[in-house]
Structures are given as C-alpha cells and as structure tokens.
Backbone and ligand atoms as CSV (ligand in chain L), in Angstrom:
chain,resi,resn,atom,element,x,y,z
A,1,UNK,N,N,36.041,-105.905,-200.246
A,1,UNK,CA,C,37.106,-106.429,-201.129
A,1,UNK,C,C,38.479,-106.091,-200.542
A,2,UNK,N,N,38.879,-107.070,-199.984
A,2,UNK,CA,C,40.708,-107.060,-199.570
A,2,UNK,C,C,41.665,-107.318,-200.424
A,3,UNK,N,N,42.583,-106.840,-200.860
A,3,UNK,CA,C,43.544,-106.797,-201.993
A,3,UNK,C,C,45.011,-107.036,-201.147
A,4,UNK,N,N,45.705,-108.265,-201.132
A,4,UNK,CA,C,46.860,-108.305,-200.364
A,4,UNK,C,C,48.065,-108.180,-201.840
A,5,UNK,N,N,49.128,-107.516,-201.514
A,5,UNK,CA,C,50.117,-107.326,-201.986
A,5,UNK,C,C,51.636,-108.260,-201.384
A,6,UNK,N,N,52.371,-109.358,-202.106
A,6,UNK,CA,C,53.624,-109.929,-201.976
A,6,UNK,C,C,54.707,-109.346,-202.982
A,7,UNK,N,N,55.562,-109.893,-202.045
A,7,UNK,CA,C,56.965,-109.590,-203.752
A,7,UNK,C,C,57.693,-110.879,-203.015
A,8,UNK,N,N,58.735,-111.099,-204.412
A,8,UNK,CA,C,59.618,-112.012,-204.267
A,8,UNK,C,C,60.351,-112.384,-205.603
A,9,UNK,N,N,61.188,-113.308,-205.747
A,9,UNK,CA,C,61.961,-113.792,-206.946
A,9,UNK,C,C,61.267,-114.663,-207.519
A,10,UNK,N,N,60.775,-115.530,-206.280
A,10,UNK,CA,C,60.124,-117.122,-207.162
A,10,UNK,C,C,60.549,-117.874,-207.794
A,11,UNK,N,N,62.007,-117.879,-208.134
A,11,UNK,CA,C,62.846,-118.627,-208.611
A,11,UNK,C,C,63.019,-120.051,-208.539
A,12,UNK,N,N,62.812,-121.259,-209.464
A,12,UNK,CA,C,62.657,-122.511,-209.210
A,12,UNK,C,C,61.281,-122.722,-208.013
A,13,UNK,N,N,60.264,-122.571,-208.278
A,13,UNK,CA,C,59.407,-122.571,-207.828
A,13,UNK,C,C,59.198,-123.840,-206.617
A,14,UNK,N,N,59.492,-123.636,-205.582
A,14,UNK,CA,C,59.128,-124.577,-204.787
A,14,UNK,C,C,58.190,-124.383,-203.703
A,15,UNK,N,N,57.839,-125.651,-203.184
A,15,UNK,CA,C,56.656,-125.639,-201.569
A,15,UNK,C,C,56.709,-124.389,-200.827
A,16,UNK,N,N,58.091,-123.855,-200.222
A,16,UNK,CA,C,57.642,-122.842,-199.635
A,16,UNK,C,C,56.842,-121.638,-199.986
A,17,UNK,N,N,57.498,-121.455,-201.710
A,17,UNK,CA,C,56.839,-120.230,-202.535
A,17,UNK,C,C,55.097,-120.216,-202.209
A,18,UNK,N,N,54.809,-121.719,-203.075
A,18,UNK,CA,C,53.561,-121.993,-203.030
A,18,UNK,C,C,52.755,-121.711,-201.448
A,19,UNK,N,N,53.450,-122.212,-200.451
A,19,UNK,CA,C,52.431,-122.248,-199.346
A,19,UNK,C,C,52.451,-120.734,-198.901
A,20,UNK,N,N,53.564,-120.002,-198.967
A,20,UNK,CA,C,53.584,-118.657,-198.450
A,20,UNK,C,C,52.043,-117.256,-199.531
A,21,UNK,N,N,52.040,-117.963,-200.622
A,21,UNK,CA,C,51.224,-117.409,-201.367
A,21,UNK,C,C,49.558,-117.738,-201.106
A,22,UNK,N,N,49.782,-118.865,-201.202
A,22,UNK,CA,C,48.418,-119.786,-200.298
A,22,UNK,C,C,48.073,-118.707,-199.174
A,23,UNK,N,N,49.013,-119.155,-198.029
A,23,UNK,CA,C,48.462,-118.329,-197.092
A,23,UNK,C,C,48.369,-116.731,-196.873
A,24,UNK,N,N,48.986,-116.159,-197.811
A,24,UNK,CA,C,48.620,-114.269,-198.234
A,24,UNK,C,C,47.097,-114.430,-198.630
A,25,UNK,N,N,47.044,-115.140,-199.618
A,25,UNK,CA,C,45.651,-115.113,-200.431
A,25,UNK,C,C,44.603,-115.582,-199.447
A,26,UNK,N,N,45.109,-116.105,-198.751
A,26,UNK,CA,C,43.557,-117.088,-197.543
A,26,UNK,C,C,43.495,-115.398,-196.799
A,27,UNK,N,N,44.675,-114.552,-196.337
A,27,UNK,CA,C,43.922,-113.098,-195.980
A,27,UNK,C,C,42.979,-112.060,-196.034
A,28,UNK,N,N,42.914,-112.268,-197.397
A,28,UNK,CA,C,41.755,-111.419,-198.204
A,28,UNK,C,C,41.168,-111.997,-199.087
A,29,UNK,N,N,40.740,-111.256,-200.410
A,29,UNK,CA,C,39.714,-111.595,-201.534
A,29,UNK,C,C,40.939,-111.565,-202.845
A,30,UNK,N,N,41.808,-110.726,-203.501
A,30,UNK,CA,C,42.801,-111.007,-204.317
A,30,UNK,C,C,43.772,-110.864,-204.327
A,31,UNK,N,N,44.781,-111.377,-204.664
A,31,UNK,CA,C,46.351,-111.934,-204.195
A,31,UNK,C,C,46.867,-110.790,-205.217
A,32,UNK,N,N,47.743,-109.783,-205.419
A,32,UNK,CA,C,48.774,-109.672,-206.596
A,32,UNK,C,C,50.289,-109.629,-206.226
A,33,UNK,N,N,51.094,-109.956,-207.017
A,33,UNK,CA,C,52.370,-110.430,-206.511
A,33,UNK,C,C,53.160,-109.743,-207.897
A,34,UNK,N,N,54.620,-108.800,-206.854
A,34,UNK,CA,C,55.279,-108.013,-207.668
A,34,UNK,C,C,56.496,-109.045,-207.449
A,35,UNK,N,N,56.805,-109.525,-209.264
A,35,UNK,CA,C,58.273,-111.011,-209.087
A,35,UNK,C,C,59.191,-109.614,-209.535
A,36,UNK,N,N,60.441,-110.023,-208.508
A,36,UNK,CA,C,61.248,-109.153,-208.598
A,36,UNK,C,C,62.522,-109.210,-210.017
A,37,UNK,N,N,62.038,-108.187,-211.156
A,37,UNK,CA,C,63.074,-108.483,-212.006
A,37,UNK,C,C,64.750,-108.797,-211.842
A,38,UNK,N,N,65.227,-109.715,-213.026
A,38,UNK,CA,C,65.947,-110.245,-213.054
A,38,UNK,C,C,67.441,-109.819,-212.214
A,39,UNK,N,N,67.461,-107.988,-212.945
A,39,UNK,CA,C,68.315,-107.137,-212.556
A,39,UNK,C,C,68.086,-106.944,-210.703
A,40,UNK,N,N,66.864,-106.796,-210.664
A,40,UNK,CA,C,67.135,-106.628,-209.073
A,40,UNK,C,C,67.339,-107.547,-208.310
A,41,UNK,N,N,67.457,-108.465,-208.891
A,41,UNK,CA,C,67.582,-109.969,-207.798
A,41,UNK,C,C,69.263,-110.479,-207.764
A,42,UNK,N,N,69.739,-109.657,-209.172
A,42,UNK,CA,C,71.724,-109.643,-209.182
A,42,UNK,C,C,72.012,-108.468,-207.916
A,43,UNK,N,N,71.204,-107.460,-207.831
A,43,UNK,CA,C,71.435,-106.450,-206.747
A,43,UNK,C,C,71.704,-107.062,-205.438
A,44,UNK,N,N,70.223,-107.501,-205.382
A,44,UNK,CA,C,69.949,-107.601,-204.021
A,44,UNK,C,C,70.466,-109.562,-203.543
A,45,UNK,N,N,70.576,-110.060,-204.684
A,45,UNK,CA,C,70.986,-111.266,-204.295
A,45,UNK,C,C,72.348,-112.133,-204.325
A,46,UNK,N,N,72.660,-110.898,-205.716
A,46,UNK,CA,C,74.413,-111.321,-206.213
A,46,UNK,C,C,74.534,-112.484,-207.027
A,47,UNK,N,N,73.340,-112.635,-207.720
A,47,UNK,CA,C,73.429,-113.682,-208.391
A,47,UNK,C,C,71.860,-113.216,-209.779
A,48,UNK,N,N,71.793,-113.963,-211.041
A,48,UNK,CA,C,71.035,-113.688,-211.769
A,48,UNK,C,C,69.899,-115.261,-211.083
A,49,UNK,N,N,68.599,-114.722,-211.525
A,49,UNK,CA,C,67.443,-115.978,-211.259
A,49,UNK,C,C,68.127,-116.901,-212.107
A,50,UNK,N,N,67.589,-118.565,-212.379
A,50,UNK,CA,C,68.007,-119.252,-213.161
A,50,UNK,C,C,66.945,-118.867,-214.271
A,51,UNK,N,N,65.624,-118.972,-214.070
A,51,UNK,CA,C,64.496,-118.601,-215.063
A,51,UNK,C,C,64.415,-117.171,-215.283
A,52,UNK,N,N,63.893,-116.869,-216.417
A,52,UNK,CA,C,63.525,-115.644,-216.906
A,52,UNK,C,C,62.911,-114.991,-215.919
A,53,UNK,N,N,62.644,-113.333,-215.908
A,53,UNK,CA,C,61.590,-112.655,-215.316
A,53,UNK,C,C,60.434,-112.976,-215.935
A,54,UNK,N,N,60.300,-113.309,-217.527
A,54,UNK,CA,C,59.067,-113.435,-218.049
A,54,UNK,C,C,58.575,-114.964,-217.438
A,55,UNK,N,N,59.567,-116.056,-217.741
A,55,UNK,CA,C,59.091,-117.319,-217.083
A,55,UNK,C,C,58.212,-117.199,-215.510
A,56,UNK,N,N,59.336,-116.728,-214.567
A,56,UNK,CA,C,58.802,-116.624,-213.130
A,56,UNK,C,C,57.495,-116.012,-212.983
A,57,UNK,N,N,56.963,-114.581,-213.768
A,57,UNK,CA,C,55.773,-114.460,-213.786
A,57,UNK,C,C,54.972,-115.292,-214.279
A,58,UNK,N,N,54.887,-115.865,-215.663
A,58,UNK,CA,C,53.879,-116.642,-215.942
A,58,UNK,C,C,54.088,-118.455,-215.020
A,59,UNK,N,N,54.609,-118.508,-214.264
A,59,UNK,CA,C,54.680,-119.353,-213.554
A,59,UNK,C,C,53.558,-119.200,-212.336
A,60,UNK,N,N,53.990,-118.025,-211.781
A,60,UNK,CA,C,53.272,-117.602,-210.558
A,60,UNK,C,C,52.119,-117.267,-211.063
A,61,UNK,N,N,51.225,-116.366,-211.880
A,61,UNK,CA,C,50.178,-115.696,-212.512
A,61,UNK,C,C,49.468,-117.800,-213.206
A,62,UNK,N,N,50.117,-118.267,-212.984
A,62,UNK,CA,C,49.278,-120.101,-213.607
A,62,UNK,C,C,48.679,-120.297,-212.006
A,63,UNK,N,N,49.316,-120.007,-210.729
A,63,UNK,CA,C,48.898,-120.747,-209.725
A,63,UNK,C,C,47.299,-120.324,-209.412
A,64,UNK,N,N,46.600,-121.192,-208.570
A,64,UNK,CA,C,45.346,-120.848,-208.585
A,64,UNK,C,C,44.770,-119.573,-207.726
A,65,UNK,N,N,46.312,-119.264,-206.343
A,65,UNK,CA,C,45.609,-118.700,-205.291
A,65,UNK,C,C,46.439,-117.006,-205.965
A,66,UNK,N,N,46.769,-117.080,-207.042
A,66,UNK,CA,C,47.171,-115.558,-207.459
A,66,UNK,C,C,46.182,-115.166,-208.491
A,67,UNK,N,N,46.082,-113.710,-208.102
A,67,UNK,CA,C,45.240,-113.027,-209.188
A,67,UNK,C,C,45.559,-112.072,-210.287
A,68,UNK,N,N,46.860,-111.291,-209.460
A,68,UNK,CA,C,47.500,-110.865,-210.894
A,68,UNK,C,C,49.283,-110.695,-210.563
A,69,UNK,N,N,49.442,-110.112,-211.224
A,69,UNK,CA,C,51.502,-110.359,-211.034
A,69,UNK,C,C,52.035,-108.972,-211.611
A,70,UNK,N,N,52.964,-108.541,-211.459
A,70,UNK,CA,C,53.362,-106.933,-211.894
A,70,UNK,C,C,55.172,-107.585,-211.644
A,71,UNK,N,N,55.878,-106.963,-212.626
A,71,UNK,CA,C,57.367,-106.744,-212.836
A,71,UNK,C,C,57.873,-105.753,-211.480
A,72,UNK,N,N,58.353,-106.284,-210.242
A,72,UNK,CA,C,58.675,-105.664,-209.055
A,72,UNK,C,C,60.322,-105.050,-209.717
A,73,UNK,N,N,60.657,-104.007,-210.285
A,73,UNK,CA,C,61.593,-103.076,-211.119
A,73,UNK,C,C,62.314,-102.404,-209.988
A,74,UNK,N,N,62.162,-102.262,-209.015
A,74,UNK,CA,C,63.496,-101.535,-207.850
A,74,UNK,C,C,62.884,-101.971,-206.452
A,75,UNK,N,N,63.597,-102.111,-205.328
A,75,UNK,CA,C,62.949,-102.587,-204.115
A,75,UNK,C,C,62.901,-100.990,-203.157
A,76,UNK,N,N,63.030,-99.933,-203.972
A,76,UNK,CA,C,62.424,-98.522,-203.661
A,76,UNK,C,C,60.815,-98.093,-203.742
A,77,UNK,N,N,60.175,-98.796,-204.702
A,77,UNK,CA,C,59.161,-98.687,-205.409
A,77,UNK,C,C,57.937,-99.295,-204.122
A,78,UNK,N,N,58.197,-100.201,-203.489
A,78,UNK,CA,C,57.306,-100.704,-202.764
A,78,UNK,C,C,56.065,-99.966,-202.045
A,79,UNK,N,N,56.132,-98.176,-201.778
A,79,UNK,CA,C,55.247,-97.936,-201.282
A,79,UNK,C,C,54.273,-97.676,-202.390
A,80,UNK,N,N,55.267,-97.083,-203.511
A,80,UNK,CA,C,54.241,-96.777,-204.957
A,80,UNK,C,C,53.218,-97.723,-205.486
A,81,UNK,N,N,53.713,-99.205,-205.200
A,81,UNK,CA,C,52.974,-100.435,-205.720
A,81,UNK,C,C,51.733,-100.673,-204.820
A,82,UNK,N,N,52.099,-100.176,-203.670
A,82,UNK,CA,C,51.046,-100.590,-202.582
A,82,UNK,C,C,50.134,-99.652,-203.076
A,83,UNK,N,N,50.444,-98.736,-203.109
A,83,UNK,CA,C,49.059,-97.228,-203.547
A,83,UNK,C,C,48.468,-97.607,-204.809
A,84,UNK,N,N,49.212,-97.772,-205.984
A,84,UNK,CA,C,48.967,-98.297,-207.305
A,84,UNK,C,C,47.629,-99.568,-207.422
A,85,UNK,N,N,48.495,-100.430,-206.836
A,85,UNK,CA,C,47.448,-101.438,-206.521
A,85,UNK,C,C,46.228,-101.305,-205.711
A,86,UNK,N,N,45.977,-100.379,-204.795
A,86,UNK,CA,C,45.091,-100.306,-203.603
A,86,UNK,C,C,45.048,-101.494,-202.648
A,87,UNK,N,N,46.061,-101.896,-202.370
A,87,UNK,CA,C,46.612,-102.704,-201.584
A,87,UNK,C,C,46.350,-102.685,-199.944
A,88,UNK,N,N,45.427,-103.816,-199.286
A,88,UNK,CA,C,44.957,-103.337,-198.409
A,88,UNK,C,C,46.084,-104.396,-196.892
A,89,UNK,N,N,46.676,-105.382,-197.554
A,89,UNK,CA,C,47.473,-105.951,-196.803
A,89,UNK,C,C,49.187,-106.349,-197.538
A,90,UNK,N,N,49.969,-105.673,-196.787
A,90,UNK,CA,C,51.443,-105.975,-197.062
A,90,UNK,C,C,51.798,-107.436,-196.775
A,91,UNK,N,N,52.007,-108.465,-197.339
A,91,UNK,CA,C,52.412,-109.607,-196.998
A,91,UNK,C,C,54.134,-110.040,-197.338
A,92,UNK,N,N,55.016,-110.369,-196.208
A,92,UNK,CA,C,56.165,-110.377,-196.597
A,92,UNK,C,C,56.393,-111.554,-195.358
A,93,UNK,N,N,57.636,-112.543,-195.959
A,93,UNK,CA,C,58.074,-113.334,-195.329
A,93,UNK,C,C,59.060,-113.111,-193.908
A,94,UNK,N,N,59.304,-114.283,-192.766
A,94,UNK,CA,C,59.381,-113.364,-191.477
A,94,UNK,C,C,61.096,-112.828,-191.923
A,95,UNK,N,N,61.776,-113.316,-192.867
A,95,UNK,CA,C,62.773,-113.512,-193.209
A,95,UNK,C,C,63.350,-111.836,-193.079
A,96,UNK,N,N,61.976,-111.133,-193.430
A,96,UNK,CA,C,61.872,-109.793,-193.745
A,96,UNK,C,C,61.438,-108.878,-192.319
A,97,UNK,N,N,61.126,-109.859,-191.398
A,97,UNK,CA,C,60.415,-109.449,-190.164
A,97,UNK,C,C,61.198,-108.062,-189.657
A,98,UNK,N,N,60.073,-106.805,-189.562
A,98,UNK,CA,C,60.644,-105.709,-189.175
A,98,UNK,C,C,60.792,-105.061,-190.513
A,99,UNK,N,N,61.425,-105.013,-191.837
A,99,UNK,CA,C,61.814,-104.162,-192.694
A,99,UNK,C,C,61.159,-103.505,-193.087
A,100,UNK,N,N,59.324,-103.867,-193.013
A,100,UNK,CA,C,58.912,-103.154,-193.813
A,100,UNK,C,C,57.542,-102.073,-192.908
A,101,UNK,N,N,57.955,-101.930,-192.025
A,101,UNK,CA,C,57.149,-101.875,-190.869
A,101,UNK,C,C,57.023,-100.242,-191.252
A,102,UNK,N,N,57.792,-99.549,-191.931
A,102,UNK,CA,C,57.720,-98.140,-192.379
A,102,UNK,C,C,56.080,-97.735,-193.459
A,103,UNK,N,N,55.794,-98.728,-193.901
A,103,UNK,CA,C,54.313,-98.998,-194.746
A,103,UNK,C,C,52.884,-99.208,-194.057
A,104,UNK,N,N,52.963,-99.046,-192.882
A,104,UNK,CA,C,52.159,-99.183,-191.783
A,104,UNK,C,C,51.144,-98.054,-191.836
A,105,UNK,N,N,51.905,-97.181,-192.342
A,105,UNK,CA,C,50.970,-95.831,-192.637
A,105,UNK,C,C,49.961,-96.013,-193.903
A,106,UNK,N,N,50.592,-97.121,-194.700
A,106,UNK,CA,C,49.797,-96.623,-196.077
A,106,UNK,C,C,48.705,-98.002,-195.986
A,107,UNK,N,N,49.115,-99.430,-195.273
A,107,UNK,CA,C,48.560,-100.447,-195.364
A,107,UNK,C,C,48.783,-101.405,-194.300
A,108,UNK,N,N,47.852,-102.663,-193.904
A,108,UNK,CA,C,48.875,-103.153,-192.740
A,108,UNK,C,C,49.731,-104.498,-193.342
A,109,UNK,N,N,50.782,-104.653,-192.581
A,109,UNK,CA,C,51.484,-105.115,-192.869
A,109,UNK,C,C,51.684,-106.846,-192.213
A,110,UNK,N,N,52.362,-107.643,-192.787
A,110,UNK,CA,C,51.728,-109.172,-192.122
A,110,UNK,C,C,53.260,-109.995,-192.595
A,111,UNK,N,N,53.732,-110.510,-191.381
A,111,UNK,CA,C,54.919,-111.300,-191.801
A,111,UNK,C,C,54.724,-112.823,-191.771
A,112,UNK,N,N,54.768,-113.489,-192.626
A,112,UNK,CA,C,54.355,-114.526,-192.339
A,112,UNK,C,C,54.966,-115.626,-191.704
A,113,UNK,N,N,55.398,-116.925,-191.310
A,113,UNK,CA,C,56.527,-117.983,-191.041
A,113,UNK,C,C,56.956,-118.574,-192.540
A,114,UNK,N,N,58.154,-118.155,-192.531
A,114,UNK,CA,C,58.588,-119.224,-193.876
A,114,UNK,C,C,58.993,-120.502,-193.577
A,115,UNK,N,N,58.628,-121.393,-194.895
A,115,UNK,CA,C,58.466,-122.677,-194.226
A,115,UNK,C,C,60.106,-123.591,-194.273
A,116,UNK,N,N,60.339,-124.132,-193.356
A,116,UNK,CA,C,61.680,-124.378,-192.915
A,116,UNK,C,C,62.277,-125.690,-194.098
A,117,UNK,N,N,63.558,-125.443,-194.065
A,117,UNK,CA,C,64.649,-126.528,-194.650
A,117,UNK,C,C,64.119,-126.690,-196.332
A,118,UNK,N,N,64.060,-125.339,-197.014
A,118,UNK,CA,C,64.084,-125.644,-198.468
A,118,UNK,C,C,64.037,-123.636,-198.722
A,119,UNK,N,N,64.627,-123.273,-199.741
A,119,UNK,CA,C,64.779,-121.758,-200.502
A,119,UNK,C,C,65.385,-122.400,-201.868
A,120,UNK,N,N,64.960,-121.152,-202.890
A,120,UNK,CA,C,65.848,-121.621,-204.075
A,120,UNK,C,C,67.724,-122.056,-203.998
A,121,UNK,N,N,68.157,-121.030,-203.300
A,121,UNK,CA,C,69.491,-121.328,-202.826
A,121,UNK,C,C,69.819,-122.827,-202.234
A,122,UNK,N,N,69.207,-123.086,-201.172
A,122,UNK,CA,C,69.540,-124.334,-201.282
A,122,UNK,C,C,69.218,-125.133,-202.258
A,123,UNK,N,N,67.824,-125.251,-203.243
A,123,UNK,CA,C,68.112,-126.369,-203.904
A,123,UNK,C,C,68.720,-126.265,-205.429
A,124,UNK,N,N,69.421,-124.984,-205.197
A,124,UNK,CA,C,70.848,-124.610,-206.744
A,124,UNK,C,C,71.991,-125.508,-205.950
A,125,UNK,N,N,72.128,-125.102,-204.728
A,125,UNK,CA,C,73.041,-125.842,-203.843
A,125,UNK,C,C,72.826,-127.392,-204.152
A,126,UNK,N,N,71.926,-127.915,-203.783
A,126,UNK,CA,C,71.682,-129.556,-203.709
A,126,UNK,C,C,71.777,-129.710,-205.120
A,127,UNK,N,N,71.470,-129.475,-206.010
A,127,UNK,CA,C,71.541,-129.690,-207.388
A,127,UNK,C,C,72.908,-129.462,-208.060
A,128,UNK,N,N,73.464,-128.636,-207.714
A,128,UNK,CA,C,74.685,-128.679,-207.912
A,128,UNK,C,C,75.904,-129.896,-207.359
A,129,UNK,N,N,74.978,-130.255,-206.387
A,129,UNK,CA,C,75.855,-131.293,-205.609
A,129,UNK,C,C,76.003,-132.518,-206.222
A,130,UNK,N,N,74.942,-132.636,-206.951
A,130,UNK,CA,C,74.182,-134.059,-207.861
A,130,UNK,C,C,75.565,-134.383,-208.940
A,131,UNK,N,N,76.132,-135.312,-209.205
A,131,UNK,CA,C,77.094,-135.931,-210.161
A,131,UNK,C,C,76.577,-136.925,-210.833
A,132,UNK,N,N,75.467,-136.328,-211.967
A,132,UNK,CA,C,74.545,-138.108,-212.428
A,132,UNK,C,C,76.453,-138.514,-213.333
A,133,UNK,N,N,75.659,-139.704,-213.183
A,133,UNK,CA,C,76.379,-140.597,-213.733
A,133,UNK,C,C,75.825,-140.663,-215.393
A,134,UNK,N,N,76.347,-140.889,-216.842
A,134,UNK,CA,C,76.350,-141.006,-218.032
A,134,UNK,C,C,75.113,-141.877,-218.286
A,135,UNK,N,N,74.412,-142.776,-217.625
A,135,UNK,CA,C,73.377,-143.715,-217.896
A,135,UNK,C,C,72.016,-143.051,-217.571
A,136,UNK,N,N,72.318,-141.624,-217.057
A,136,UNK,CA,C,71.160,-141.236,-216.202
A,136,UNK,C,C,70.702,-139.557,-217.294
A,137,UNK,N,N,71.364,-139.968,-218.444
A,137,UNK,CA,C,70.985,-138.786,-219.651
A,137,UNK,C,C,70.379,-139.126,-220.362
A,138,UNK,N,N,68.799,-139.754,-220.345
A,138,UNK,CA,C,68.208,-140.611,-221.002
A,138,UNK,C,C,67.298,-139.265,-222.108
L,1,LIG,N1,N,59.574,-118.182,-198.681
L,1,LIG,C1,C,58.971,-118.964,-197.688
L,1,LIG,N2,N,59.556,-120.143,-197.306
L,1,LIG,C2,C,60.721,-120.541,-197.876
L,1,LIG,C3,C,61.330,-119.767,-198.889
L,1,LIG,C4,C,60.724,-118.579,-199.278
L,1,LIG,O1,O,57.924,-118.607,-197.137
L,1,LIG,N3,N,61.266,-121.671,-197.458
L,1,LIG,C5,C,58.945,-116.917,-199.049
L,1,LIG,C6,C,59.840,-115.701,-198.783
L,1,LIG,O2,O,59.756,-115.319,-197.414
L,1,LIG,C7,C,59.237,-114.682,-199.722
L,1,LIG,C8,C,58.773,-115.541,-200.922
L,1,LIG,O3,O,58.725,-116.896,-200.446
L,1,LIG,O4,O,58.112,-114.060,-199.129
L,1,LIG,C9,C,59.728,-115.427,-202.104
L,1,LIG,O5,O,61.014,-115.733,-201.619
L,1,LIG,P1,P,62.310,-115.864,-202.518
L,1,LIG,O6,O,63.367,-114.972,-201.960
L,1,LIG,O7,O,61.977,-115.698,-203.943
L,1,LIG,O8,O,62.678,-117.408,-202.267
L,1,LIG,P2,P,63.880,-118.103,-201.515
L,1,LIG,O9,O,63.672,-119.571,-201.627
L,1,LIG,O10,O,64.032,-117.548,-200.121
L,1,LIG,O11,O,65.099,-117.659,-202.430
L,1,LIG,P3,P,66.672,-117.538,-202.117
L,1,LIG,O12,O,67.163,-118.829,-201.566
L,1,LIG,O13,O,67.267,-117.191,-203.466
L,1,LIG,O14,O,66.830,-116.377,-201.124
C-alpha cells in the first residue's frame, strides 16, 4: 500500500489541477491532498482564494483519483503531515522543483511537470479581461 501526499490551493479548479492529481495518484494506491487554507494562500500568495477553503476541499475530495483531503493550516507543517498521514511519496509541482528536497529523509519526494499556459492566476487574469456586454446577463 503506497500513500502519496500533494498540497495546493486548487482554486478555480482547472486541467492542470486535475491532471497533476491524476498523475500523483497513478504513483501509488491512495492519493491525500492537504488544500491550503484560505489564510495561507493571502500569505504565501497575497491574495485571498476566490472559493472557500470548505468549497476547494469538497471540490477536490468529489474527484475520482483523490482519496482523502486535510485543511493544509501553515506551509511549516509539511513534514508533520507526511508522518501523520504515513505518506510514502511527496508529490509537488516542478514549479516547486528543489524546495522540498529537505523531506527526503522522511519520504521520497517526486516533482512533477506542470502543465503549460493555464494557473488560477491567469484565468482571474483572463476573466477579468472579459467586458460582457448587457445582453449576455441572461
Ligand atoms: N499545477 C500544475 N499545472 C498548472 C497549474 C498548477 O501542475 N498549470 C499544479 C501545481 O504545481 C500544484 C497544484 O497544481 O502542484 C496546485 O497548484 P495551485 O498553486 O493551487 O494552482 P495554480 O494554478 O498554480 O495557482 P496560482 O496561479 O494561484 O499560483
């Protein structure tokens, strides 16, 4: 039994989220994924998610290739979650490539390719860009 461990925001849920989770879970036998609360994502991102912390989990915890989901509460905590969980693979995007390479001791660690030309940021960006017109508020 292989137990891989992710974190992330998950915010506006798009393709990359999905395929990066896909392919953690094709690693082992069960996926769990720590969504990083609301507060830590103003920290670390400078901005609040658009969706809830409660939304983003039960978003992610609906997909098929996750098995369970945990409130990721400080980005200090990460070795505690790995032990907690019995976490036998670290999965983090290459975005992250190198950061977490200090966890090597407790589990191994796996960066994956994130998939190119889409993040939540850009599409707050593209959406923001959008000017519907009055006929298009149906
Ligand atoms: N991810 C990915 N491919 C993308 C975007 C994200 O593989 N195009 C991965 C990240 O590497 C991370 C996980 O999805 O492992 C969650 O990333 P998150 O930061 O929540 O998503 P982003 O779209 O990168 O969000 P933002 O633009 O706010 O940084």
């Amino acid at each position: 039994m292989k137990t891989i461990i992710t974190f992330g925001t998950y915010d506006l849920l798009h393709i990359g989220h999905v395929r990066i989770l896909e392919r953690a879970a094709a690693l082992g036998d069960k996926l769990i994924v720590g969504v990083s609360c609301s507060d830590l994502n103003q920290s670390k991102k400078g901005r609040a998610p658009i969706y809830s912390t409660e939304d983003r989990m039960a978003i992610i915890s609906a997909l098929k290739c996750v098995d369970d989901v945990f409130i990721e509460k400080s980005l200090d905590l990460k070795g505690e979650y790995i032990q907690q969980f019995g976490a036998d693979i670290l999965v983090m995007g290459d975005d992250w490539a190198g950061r977490f390479d200090e966890f090597k001791s407790l589990c191994e660690v796996v960066y994956l390719p994130r998939t190119t030309g889409i993040s939540t940021s850009k599409l707050i960006a593209d959406i923001s860009d959008i000017n519907p017109t009055p006929e298009s508020h149906s």
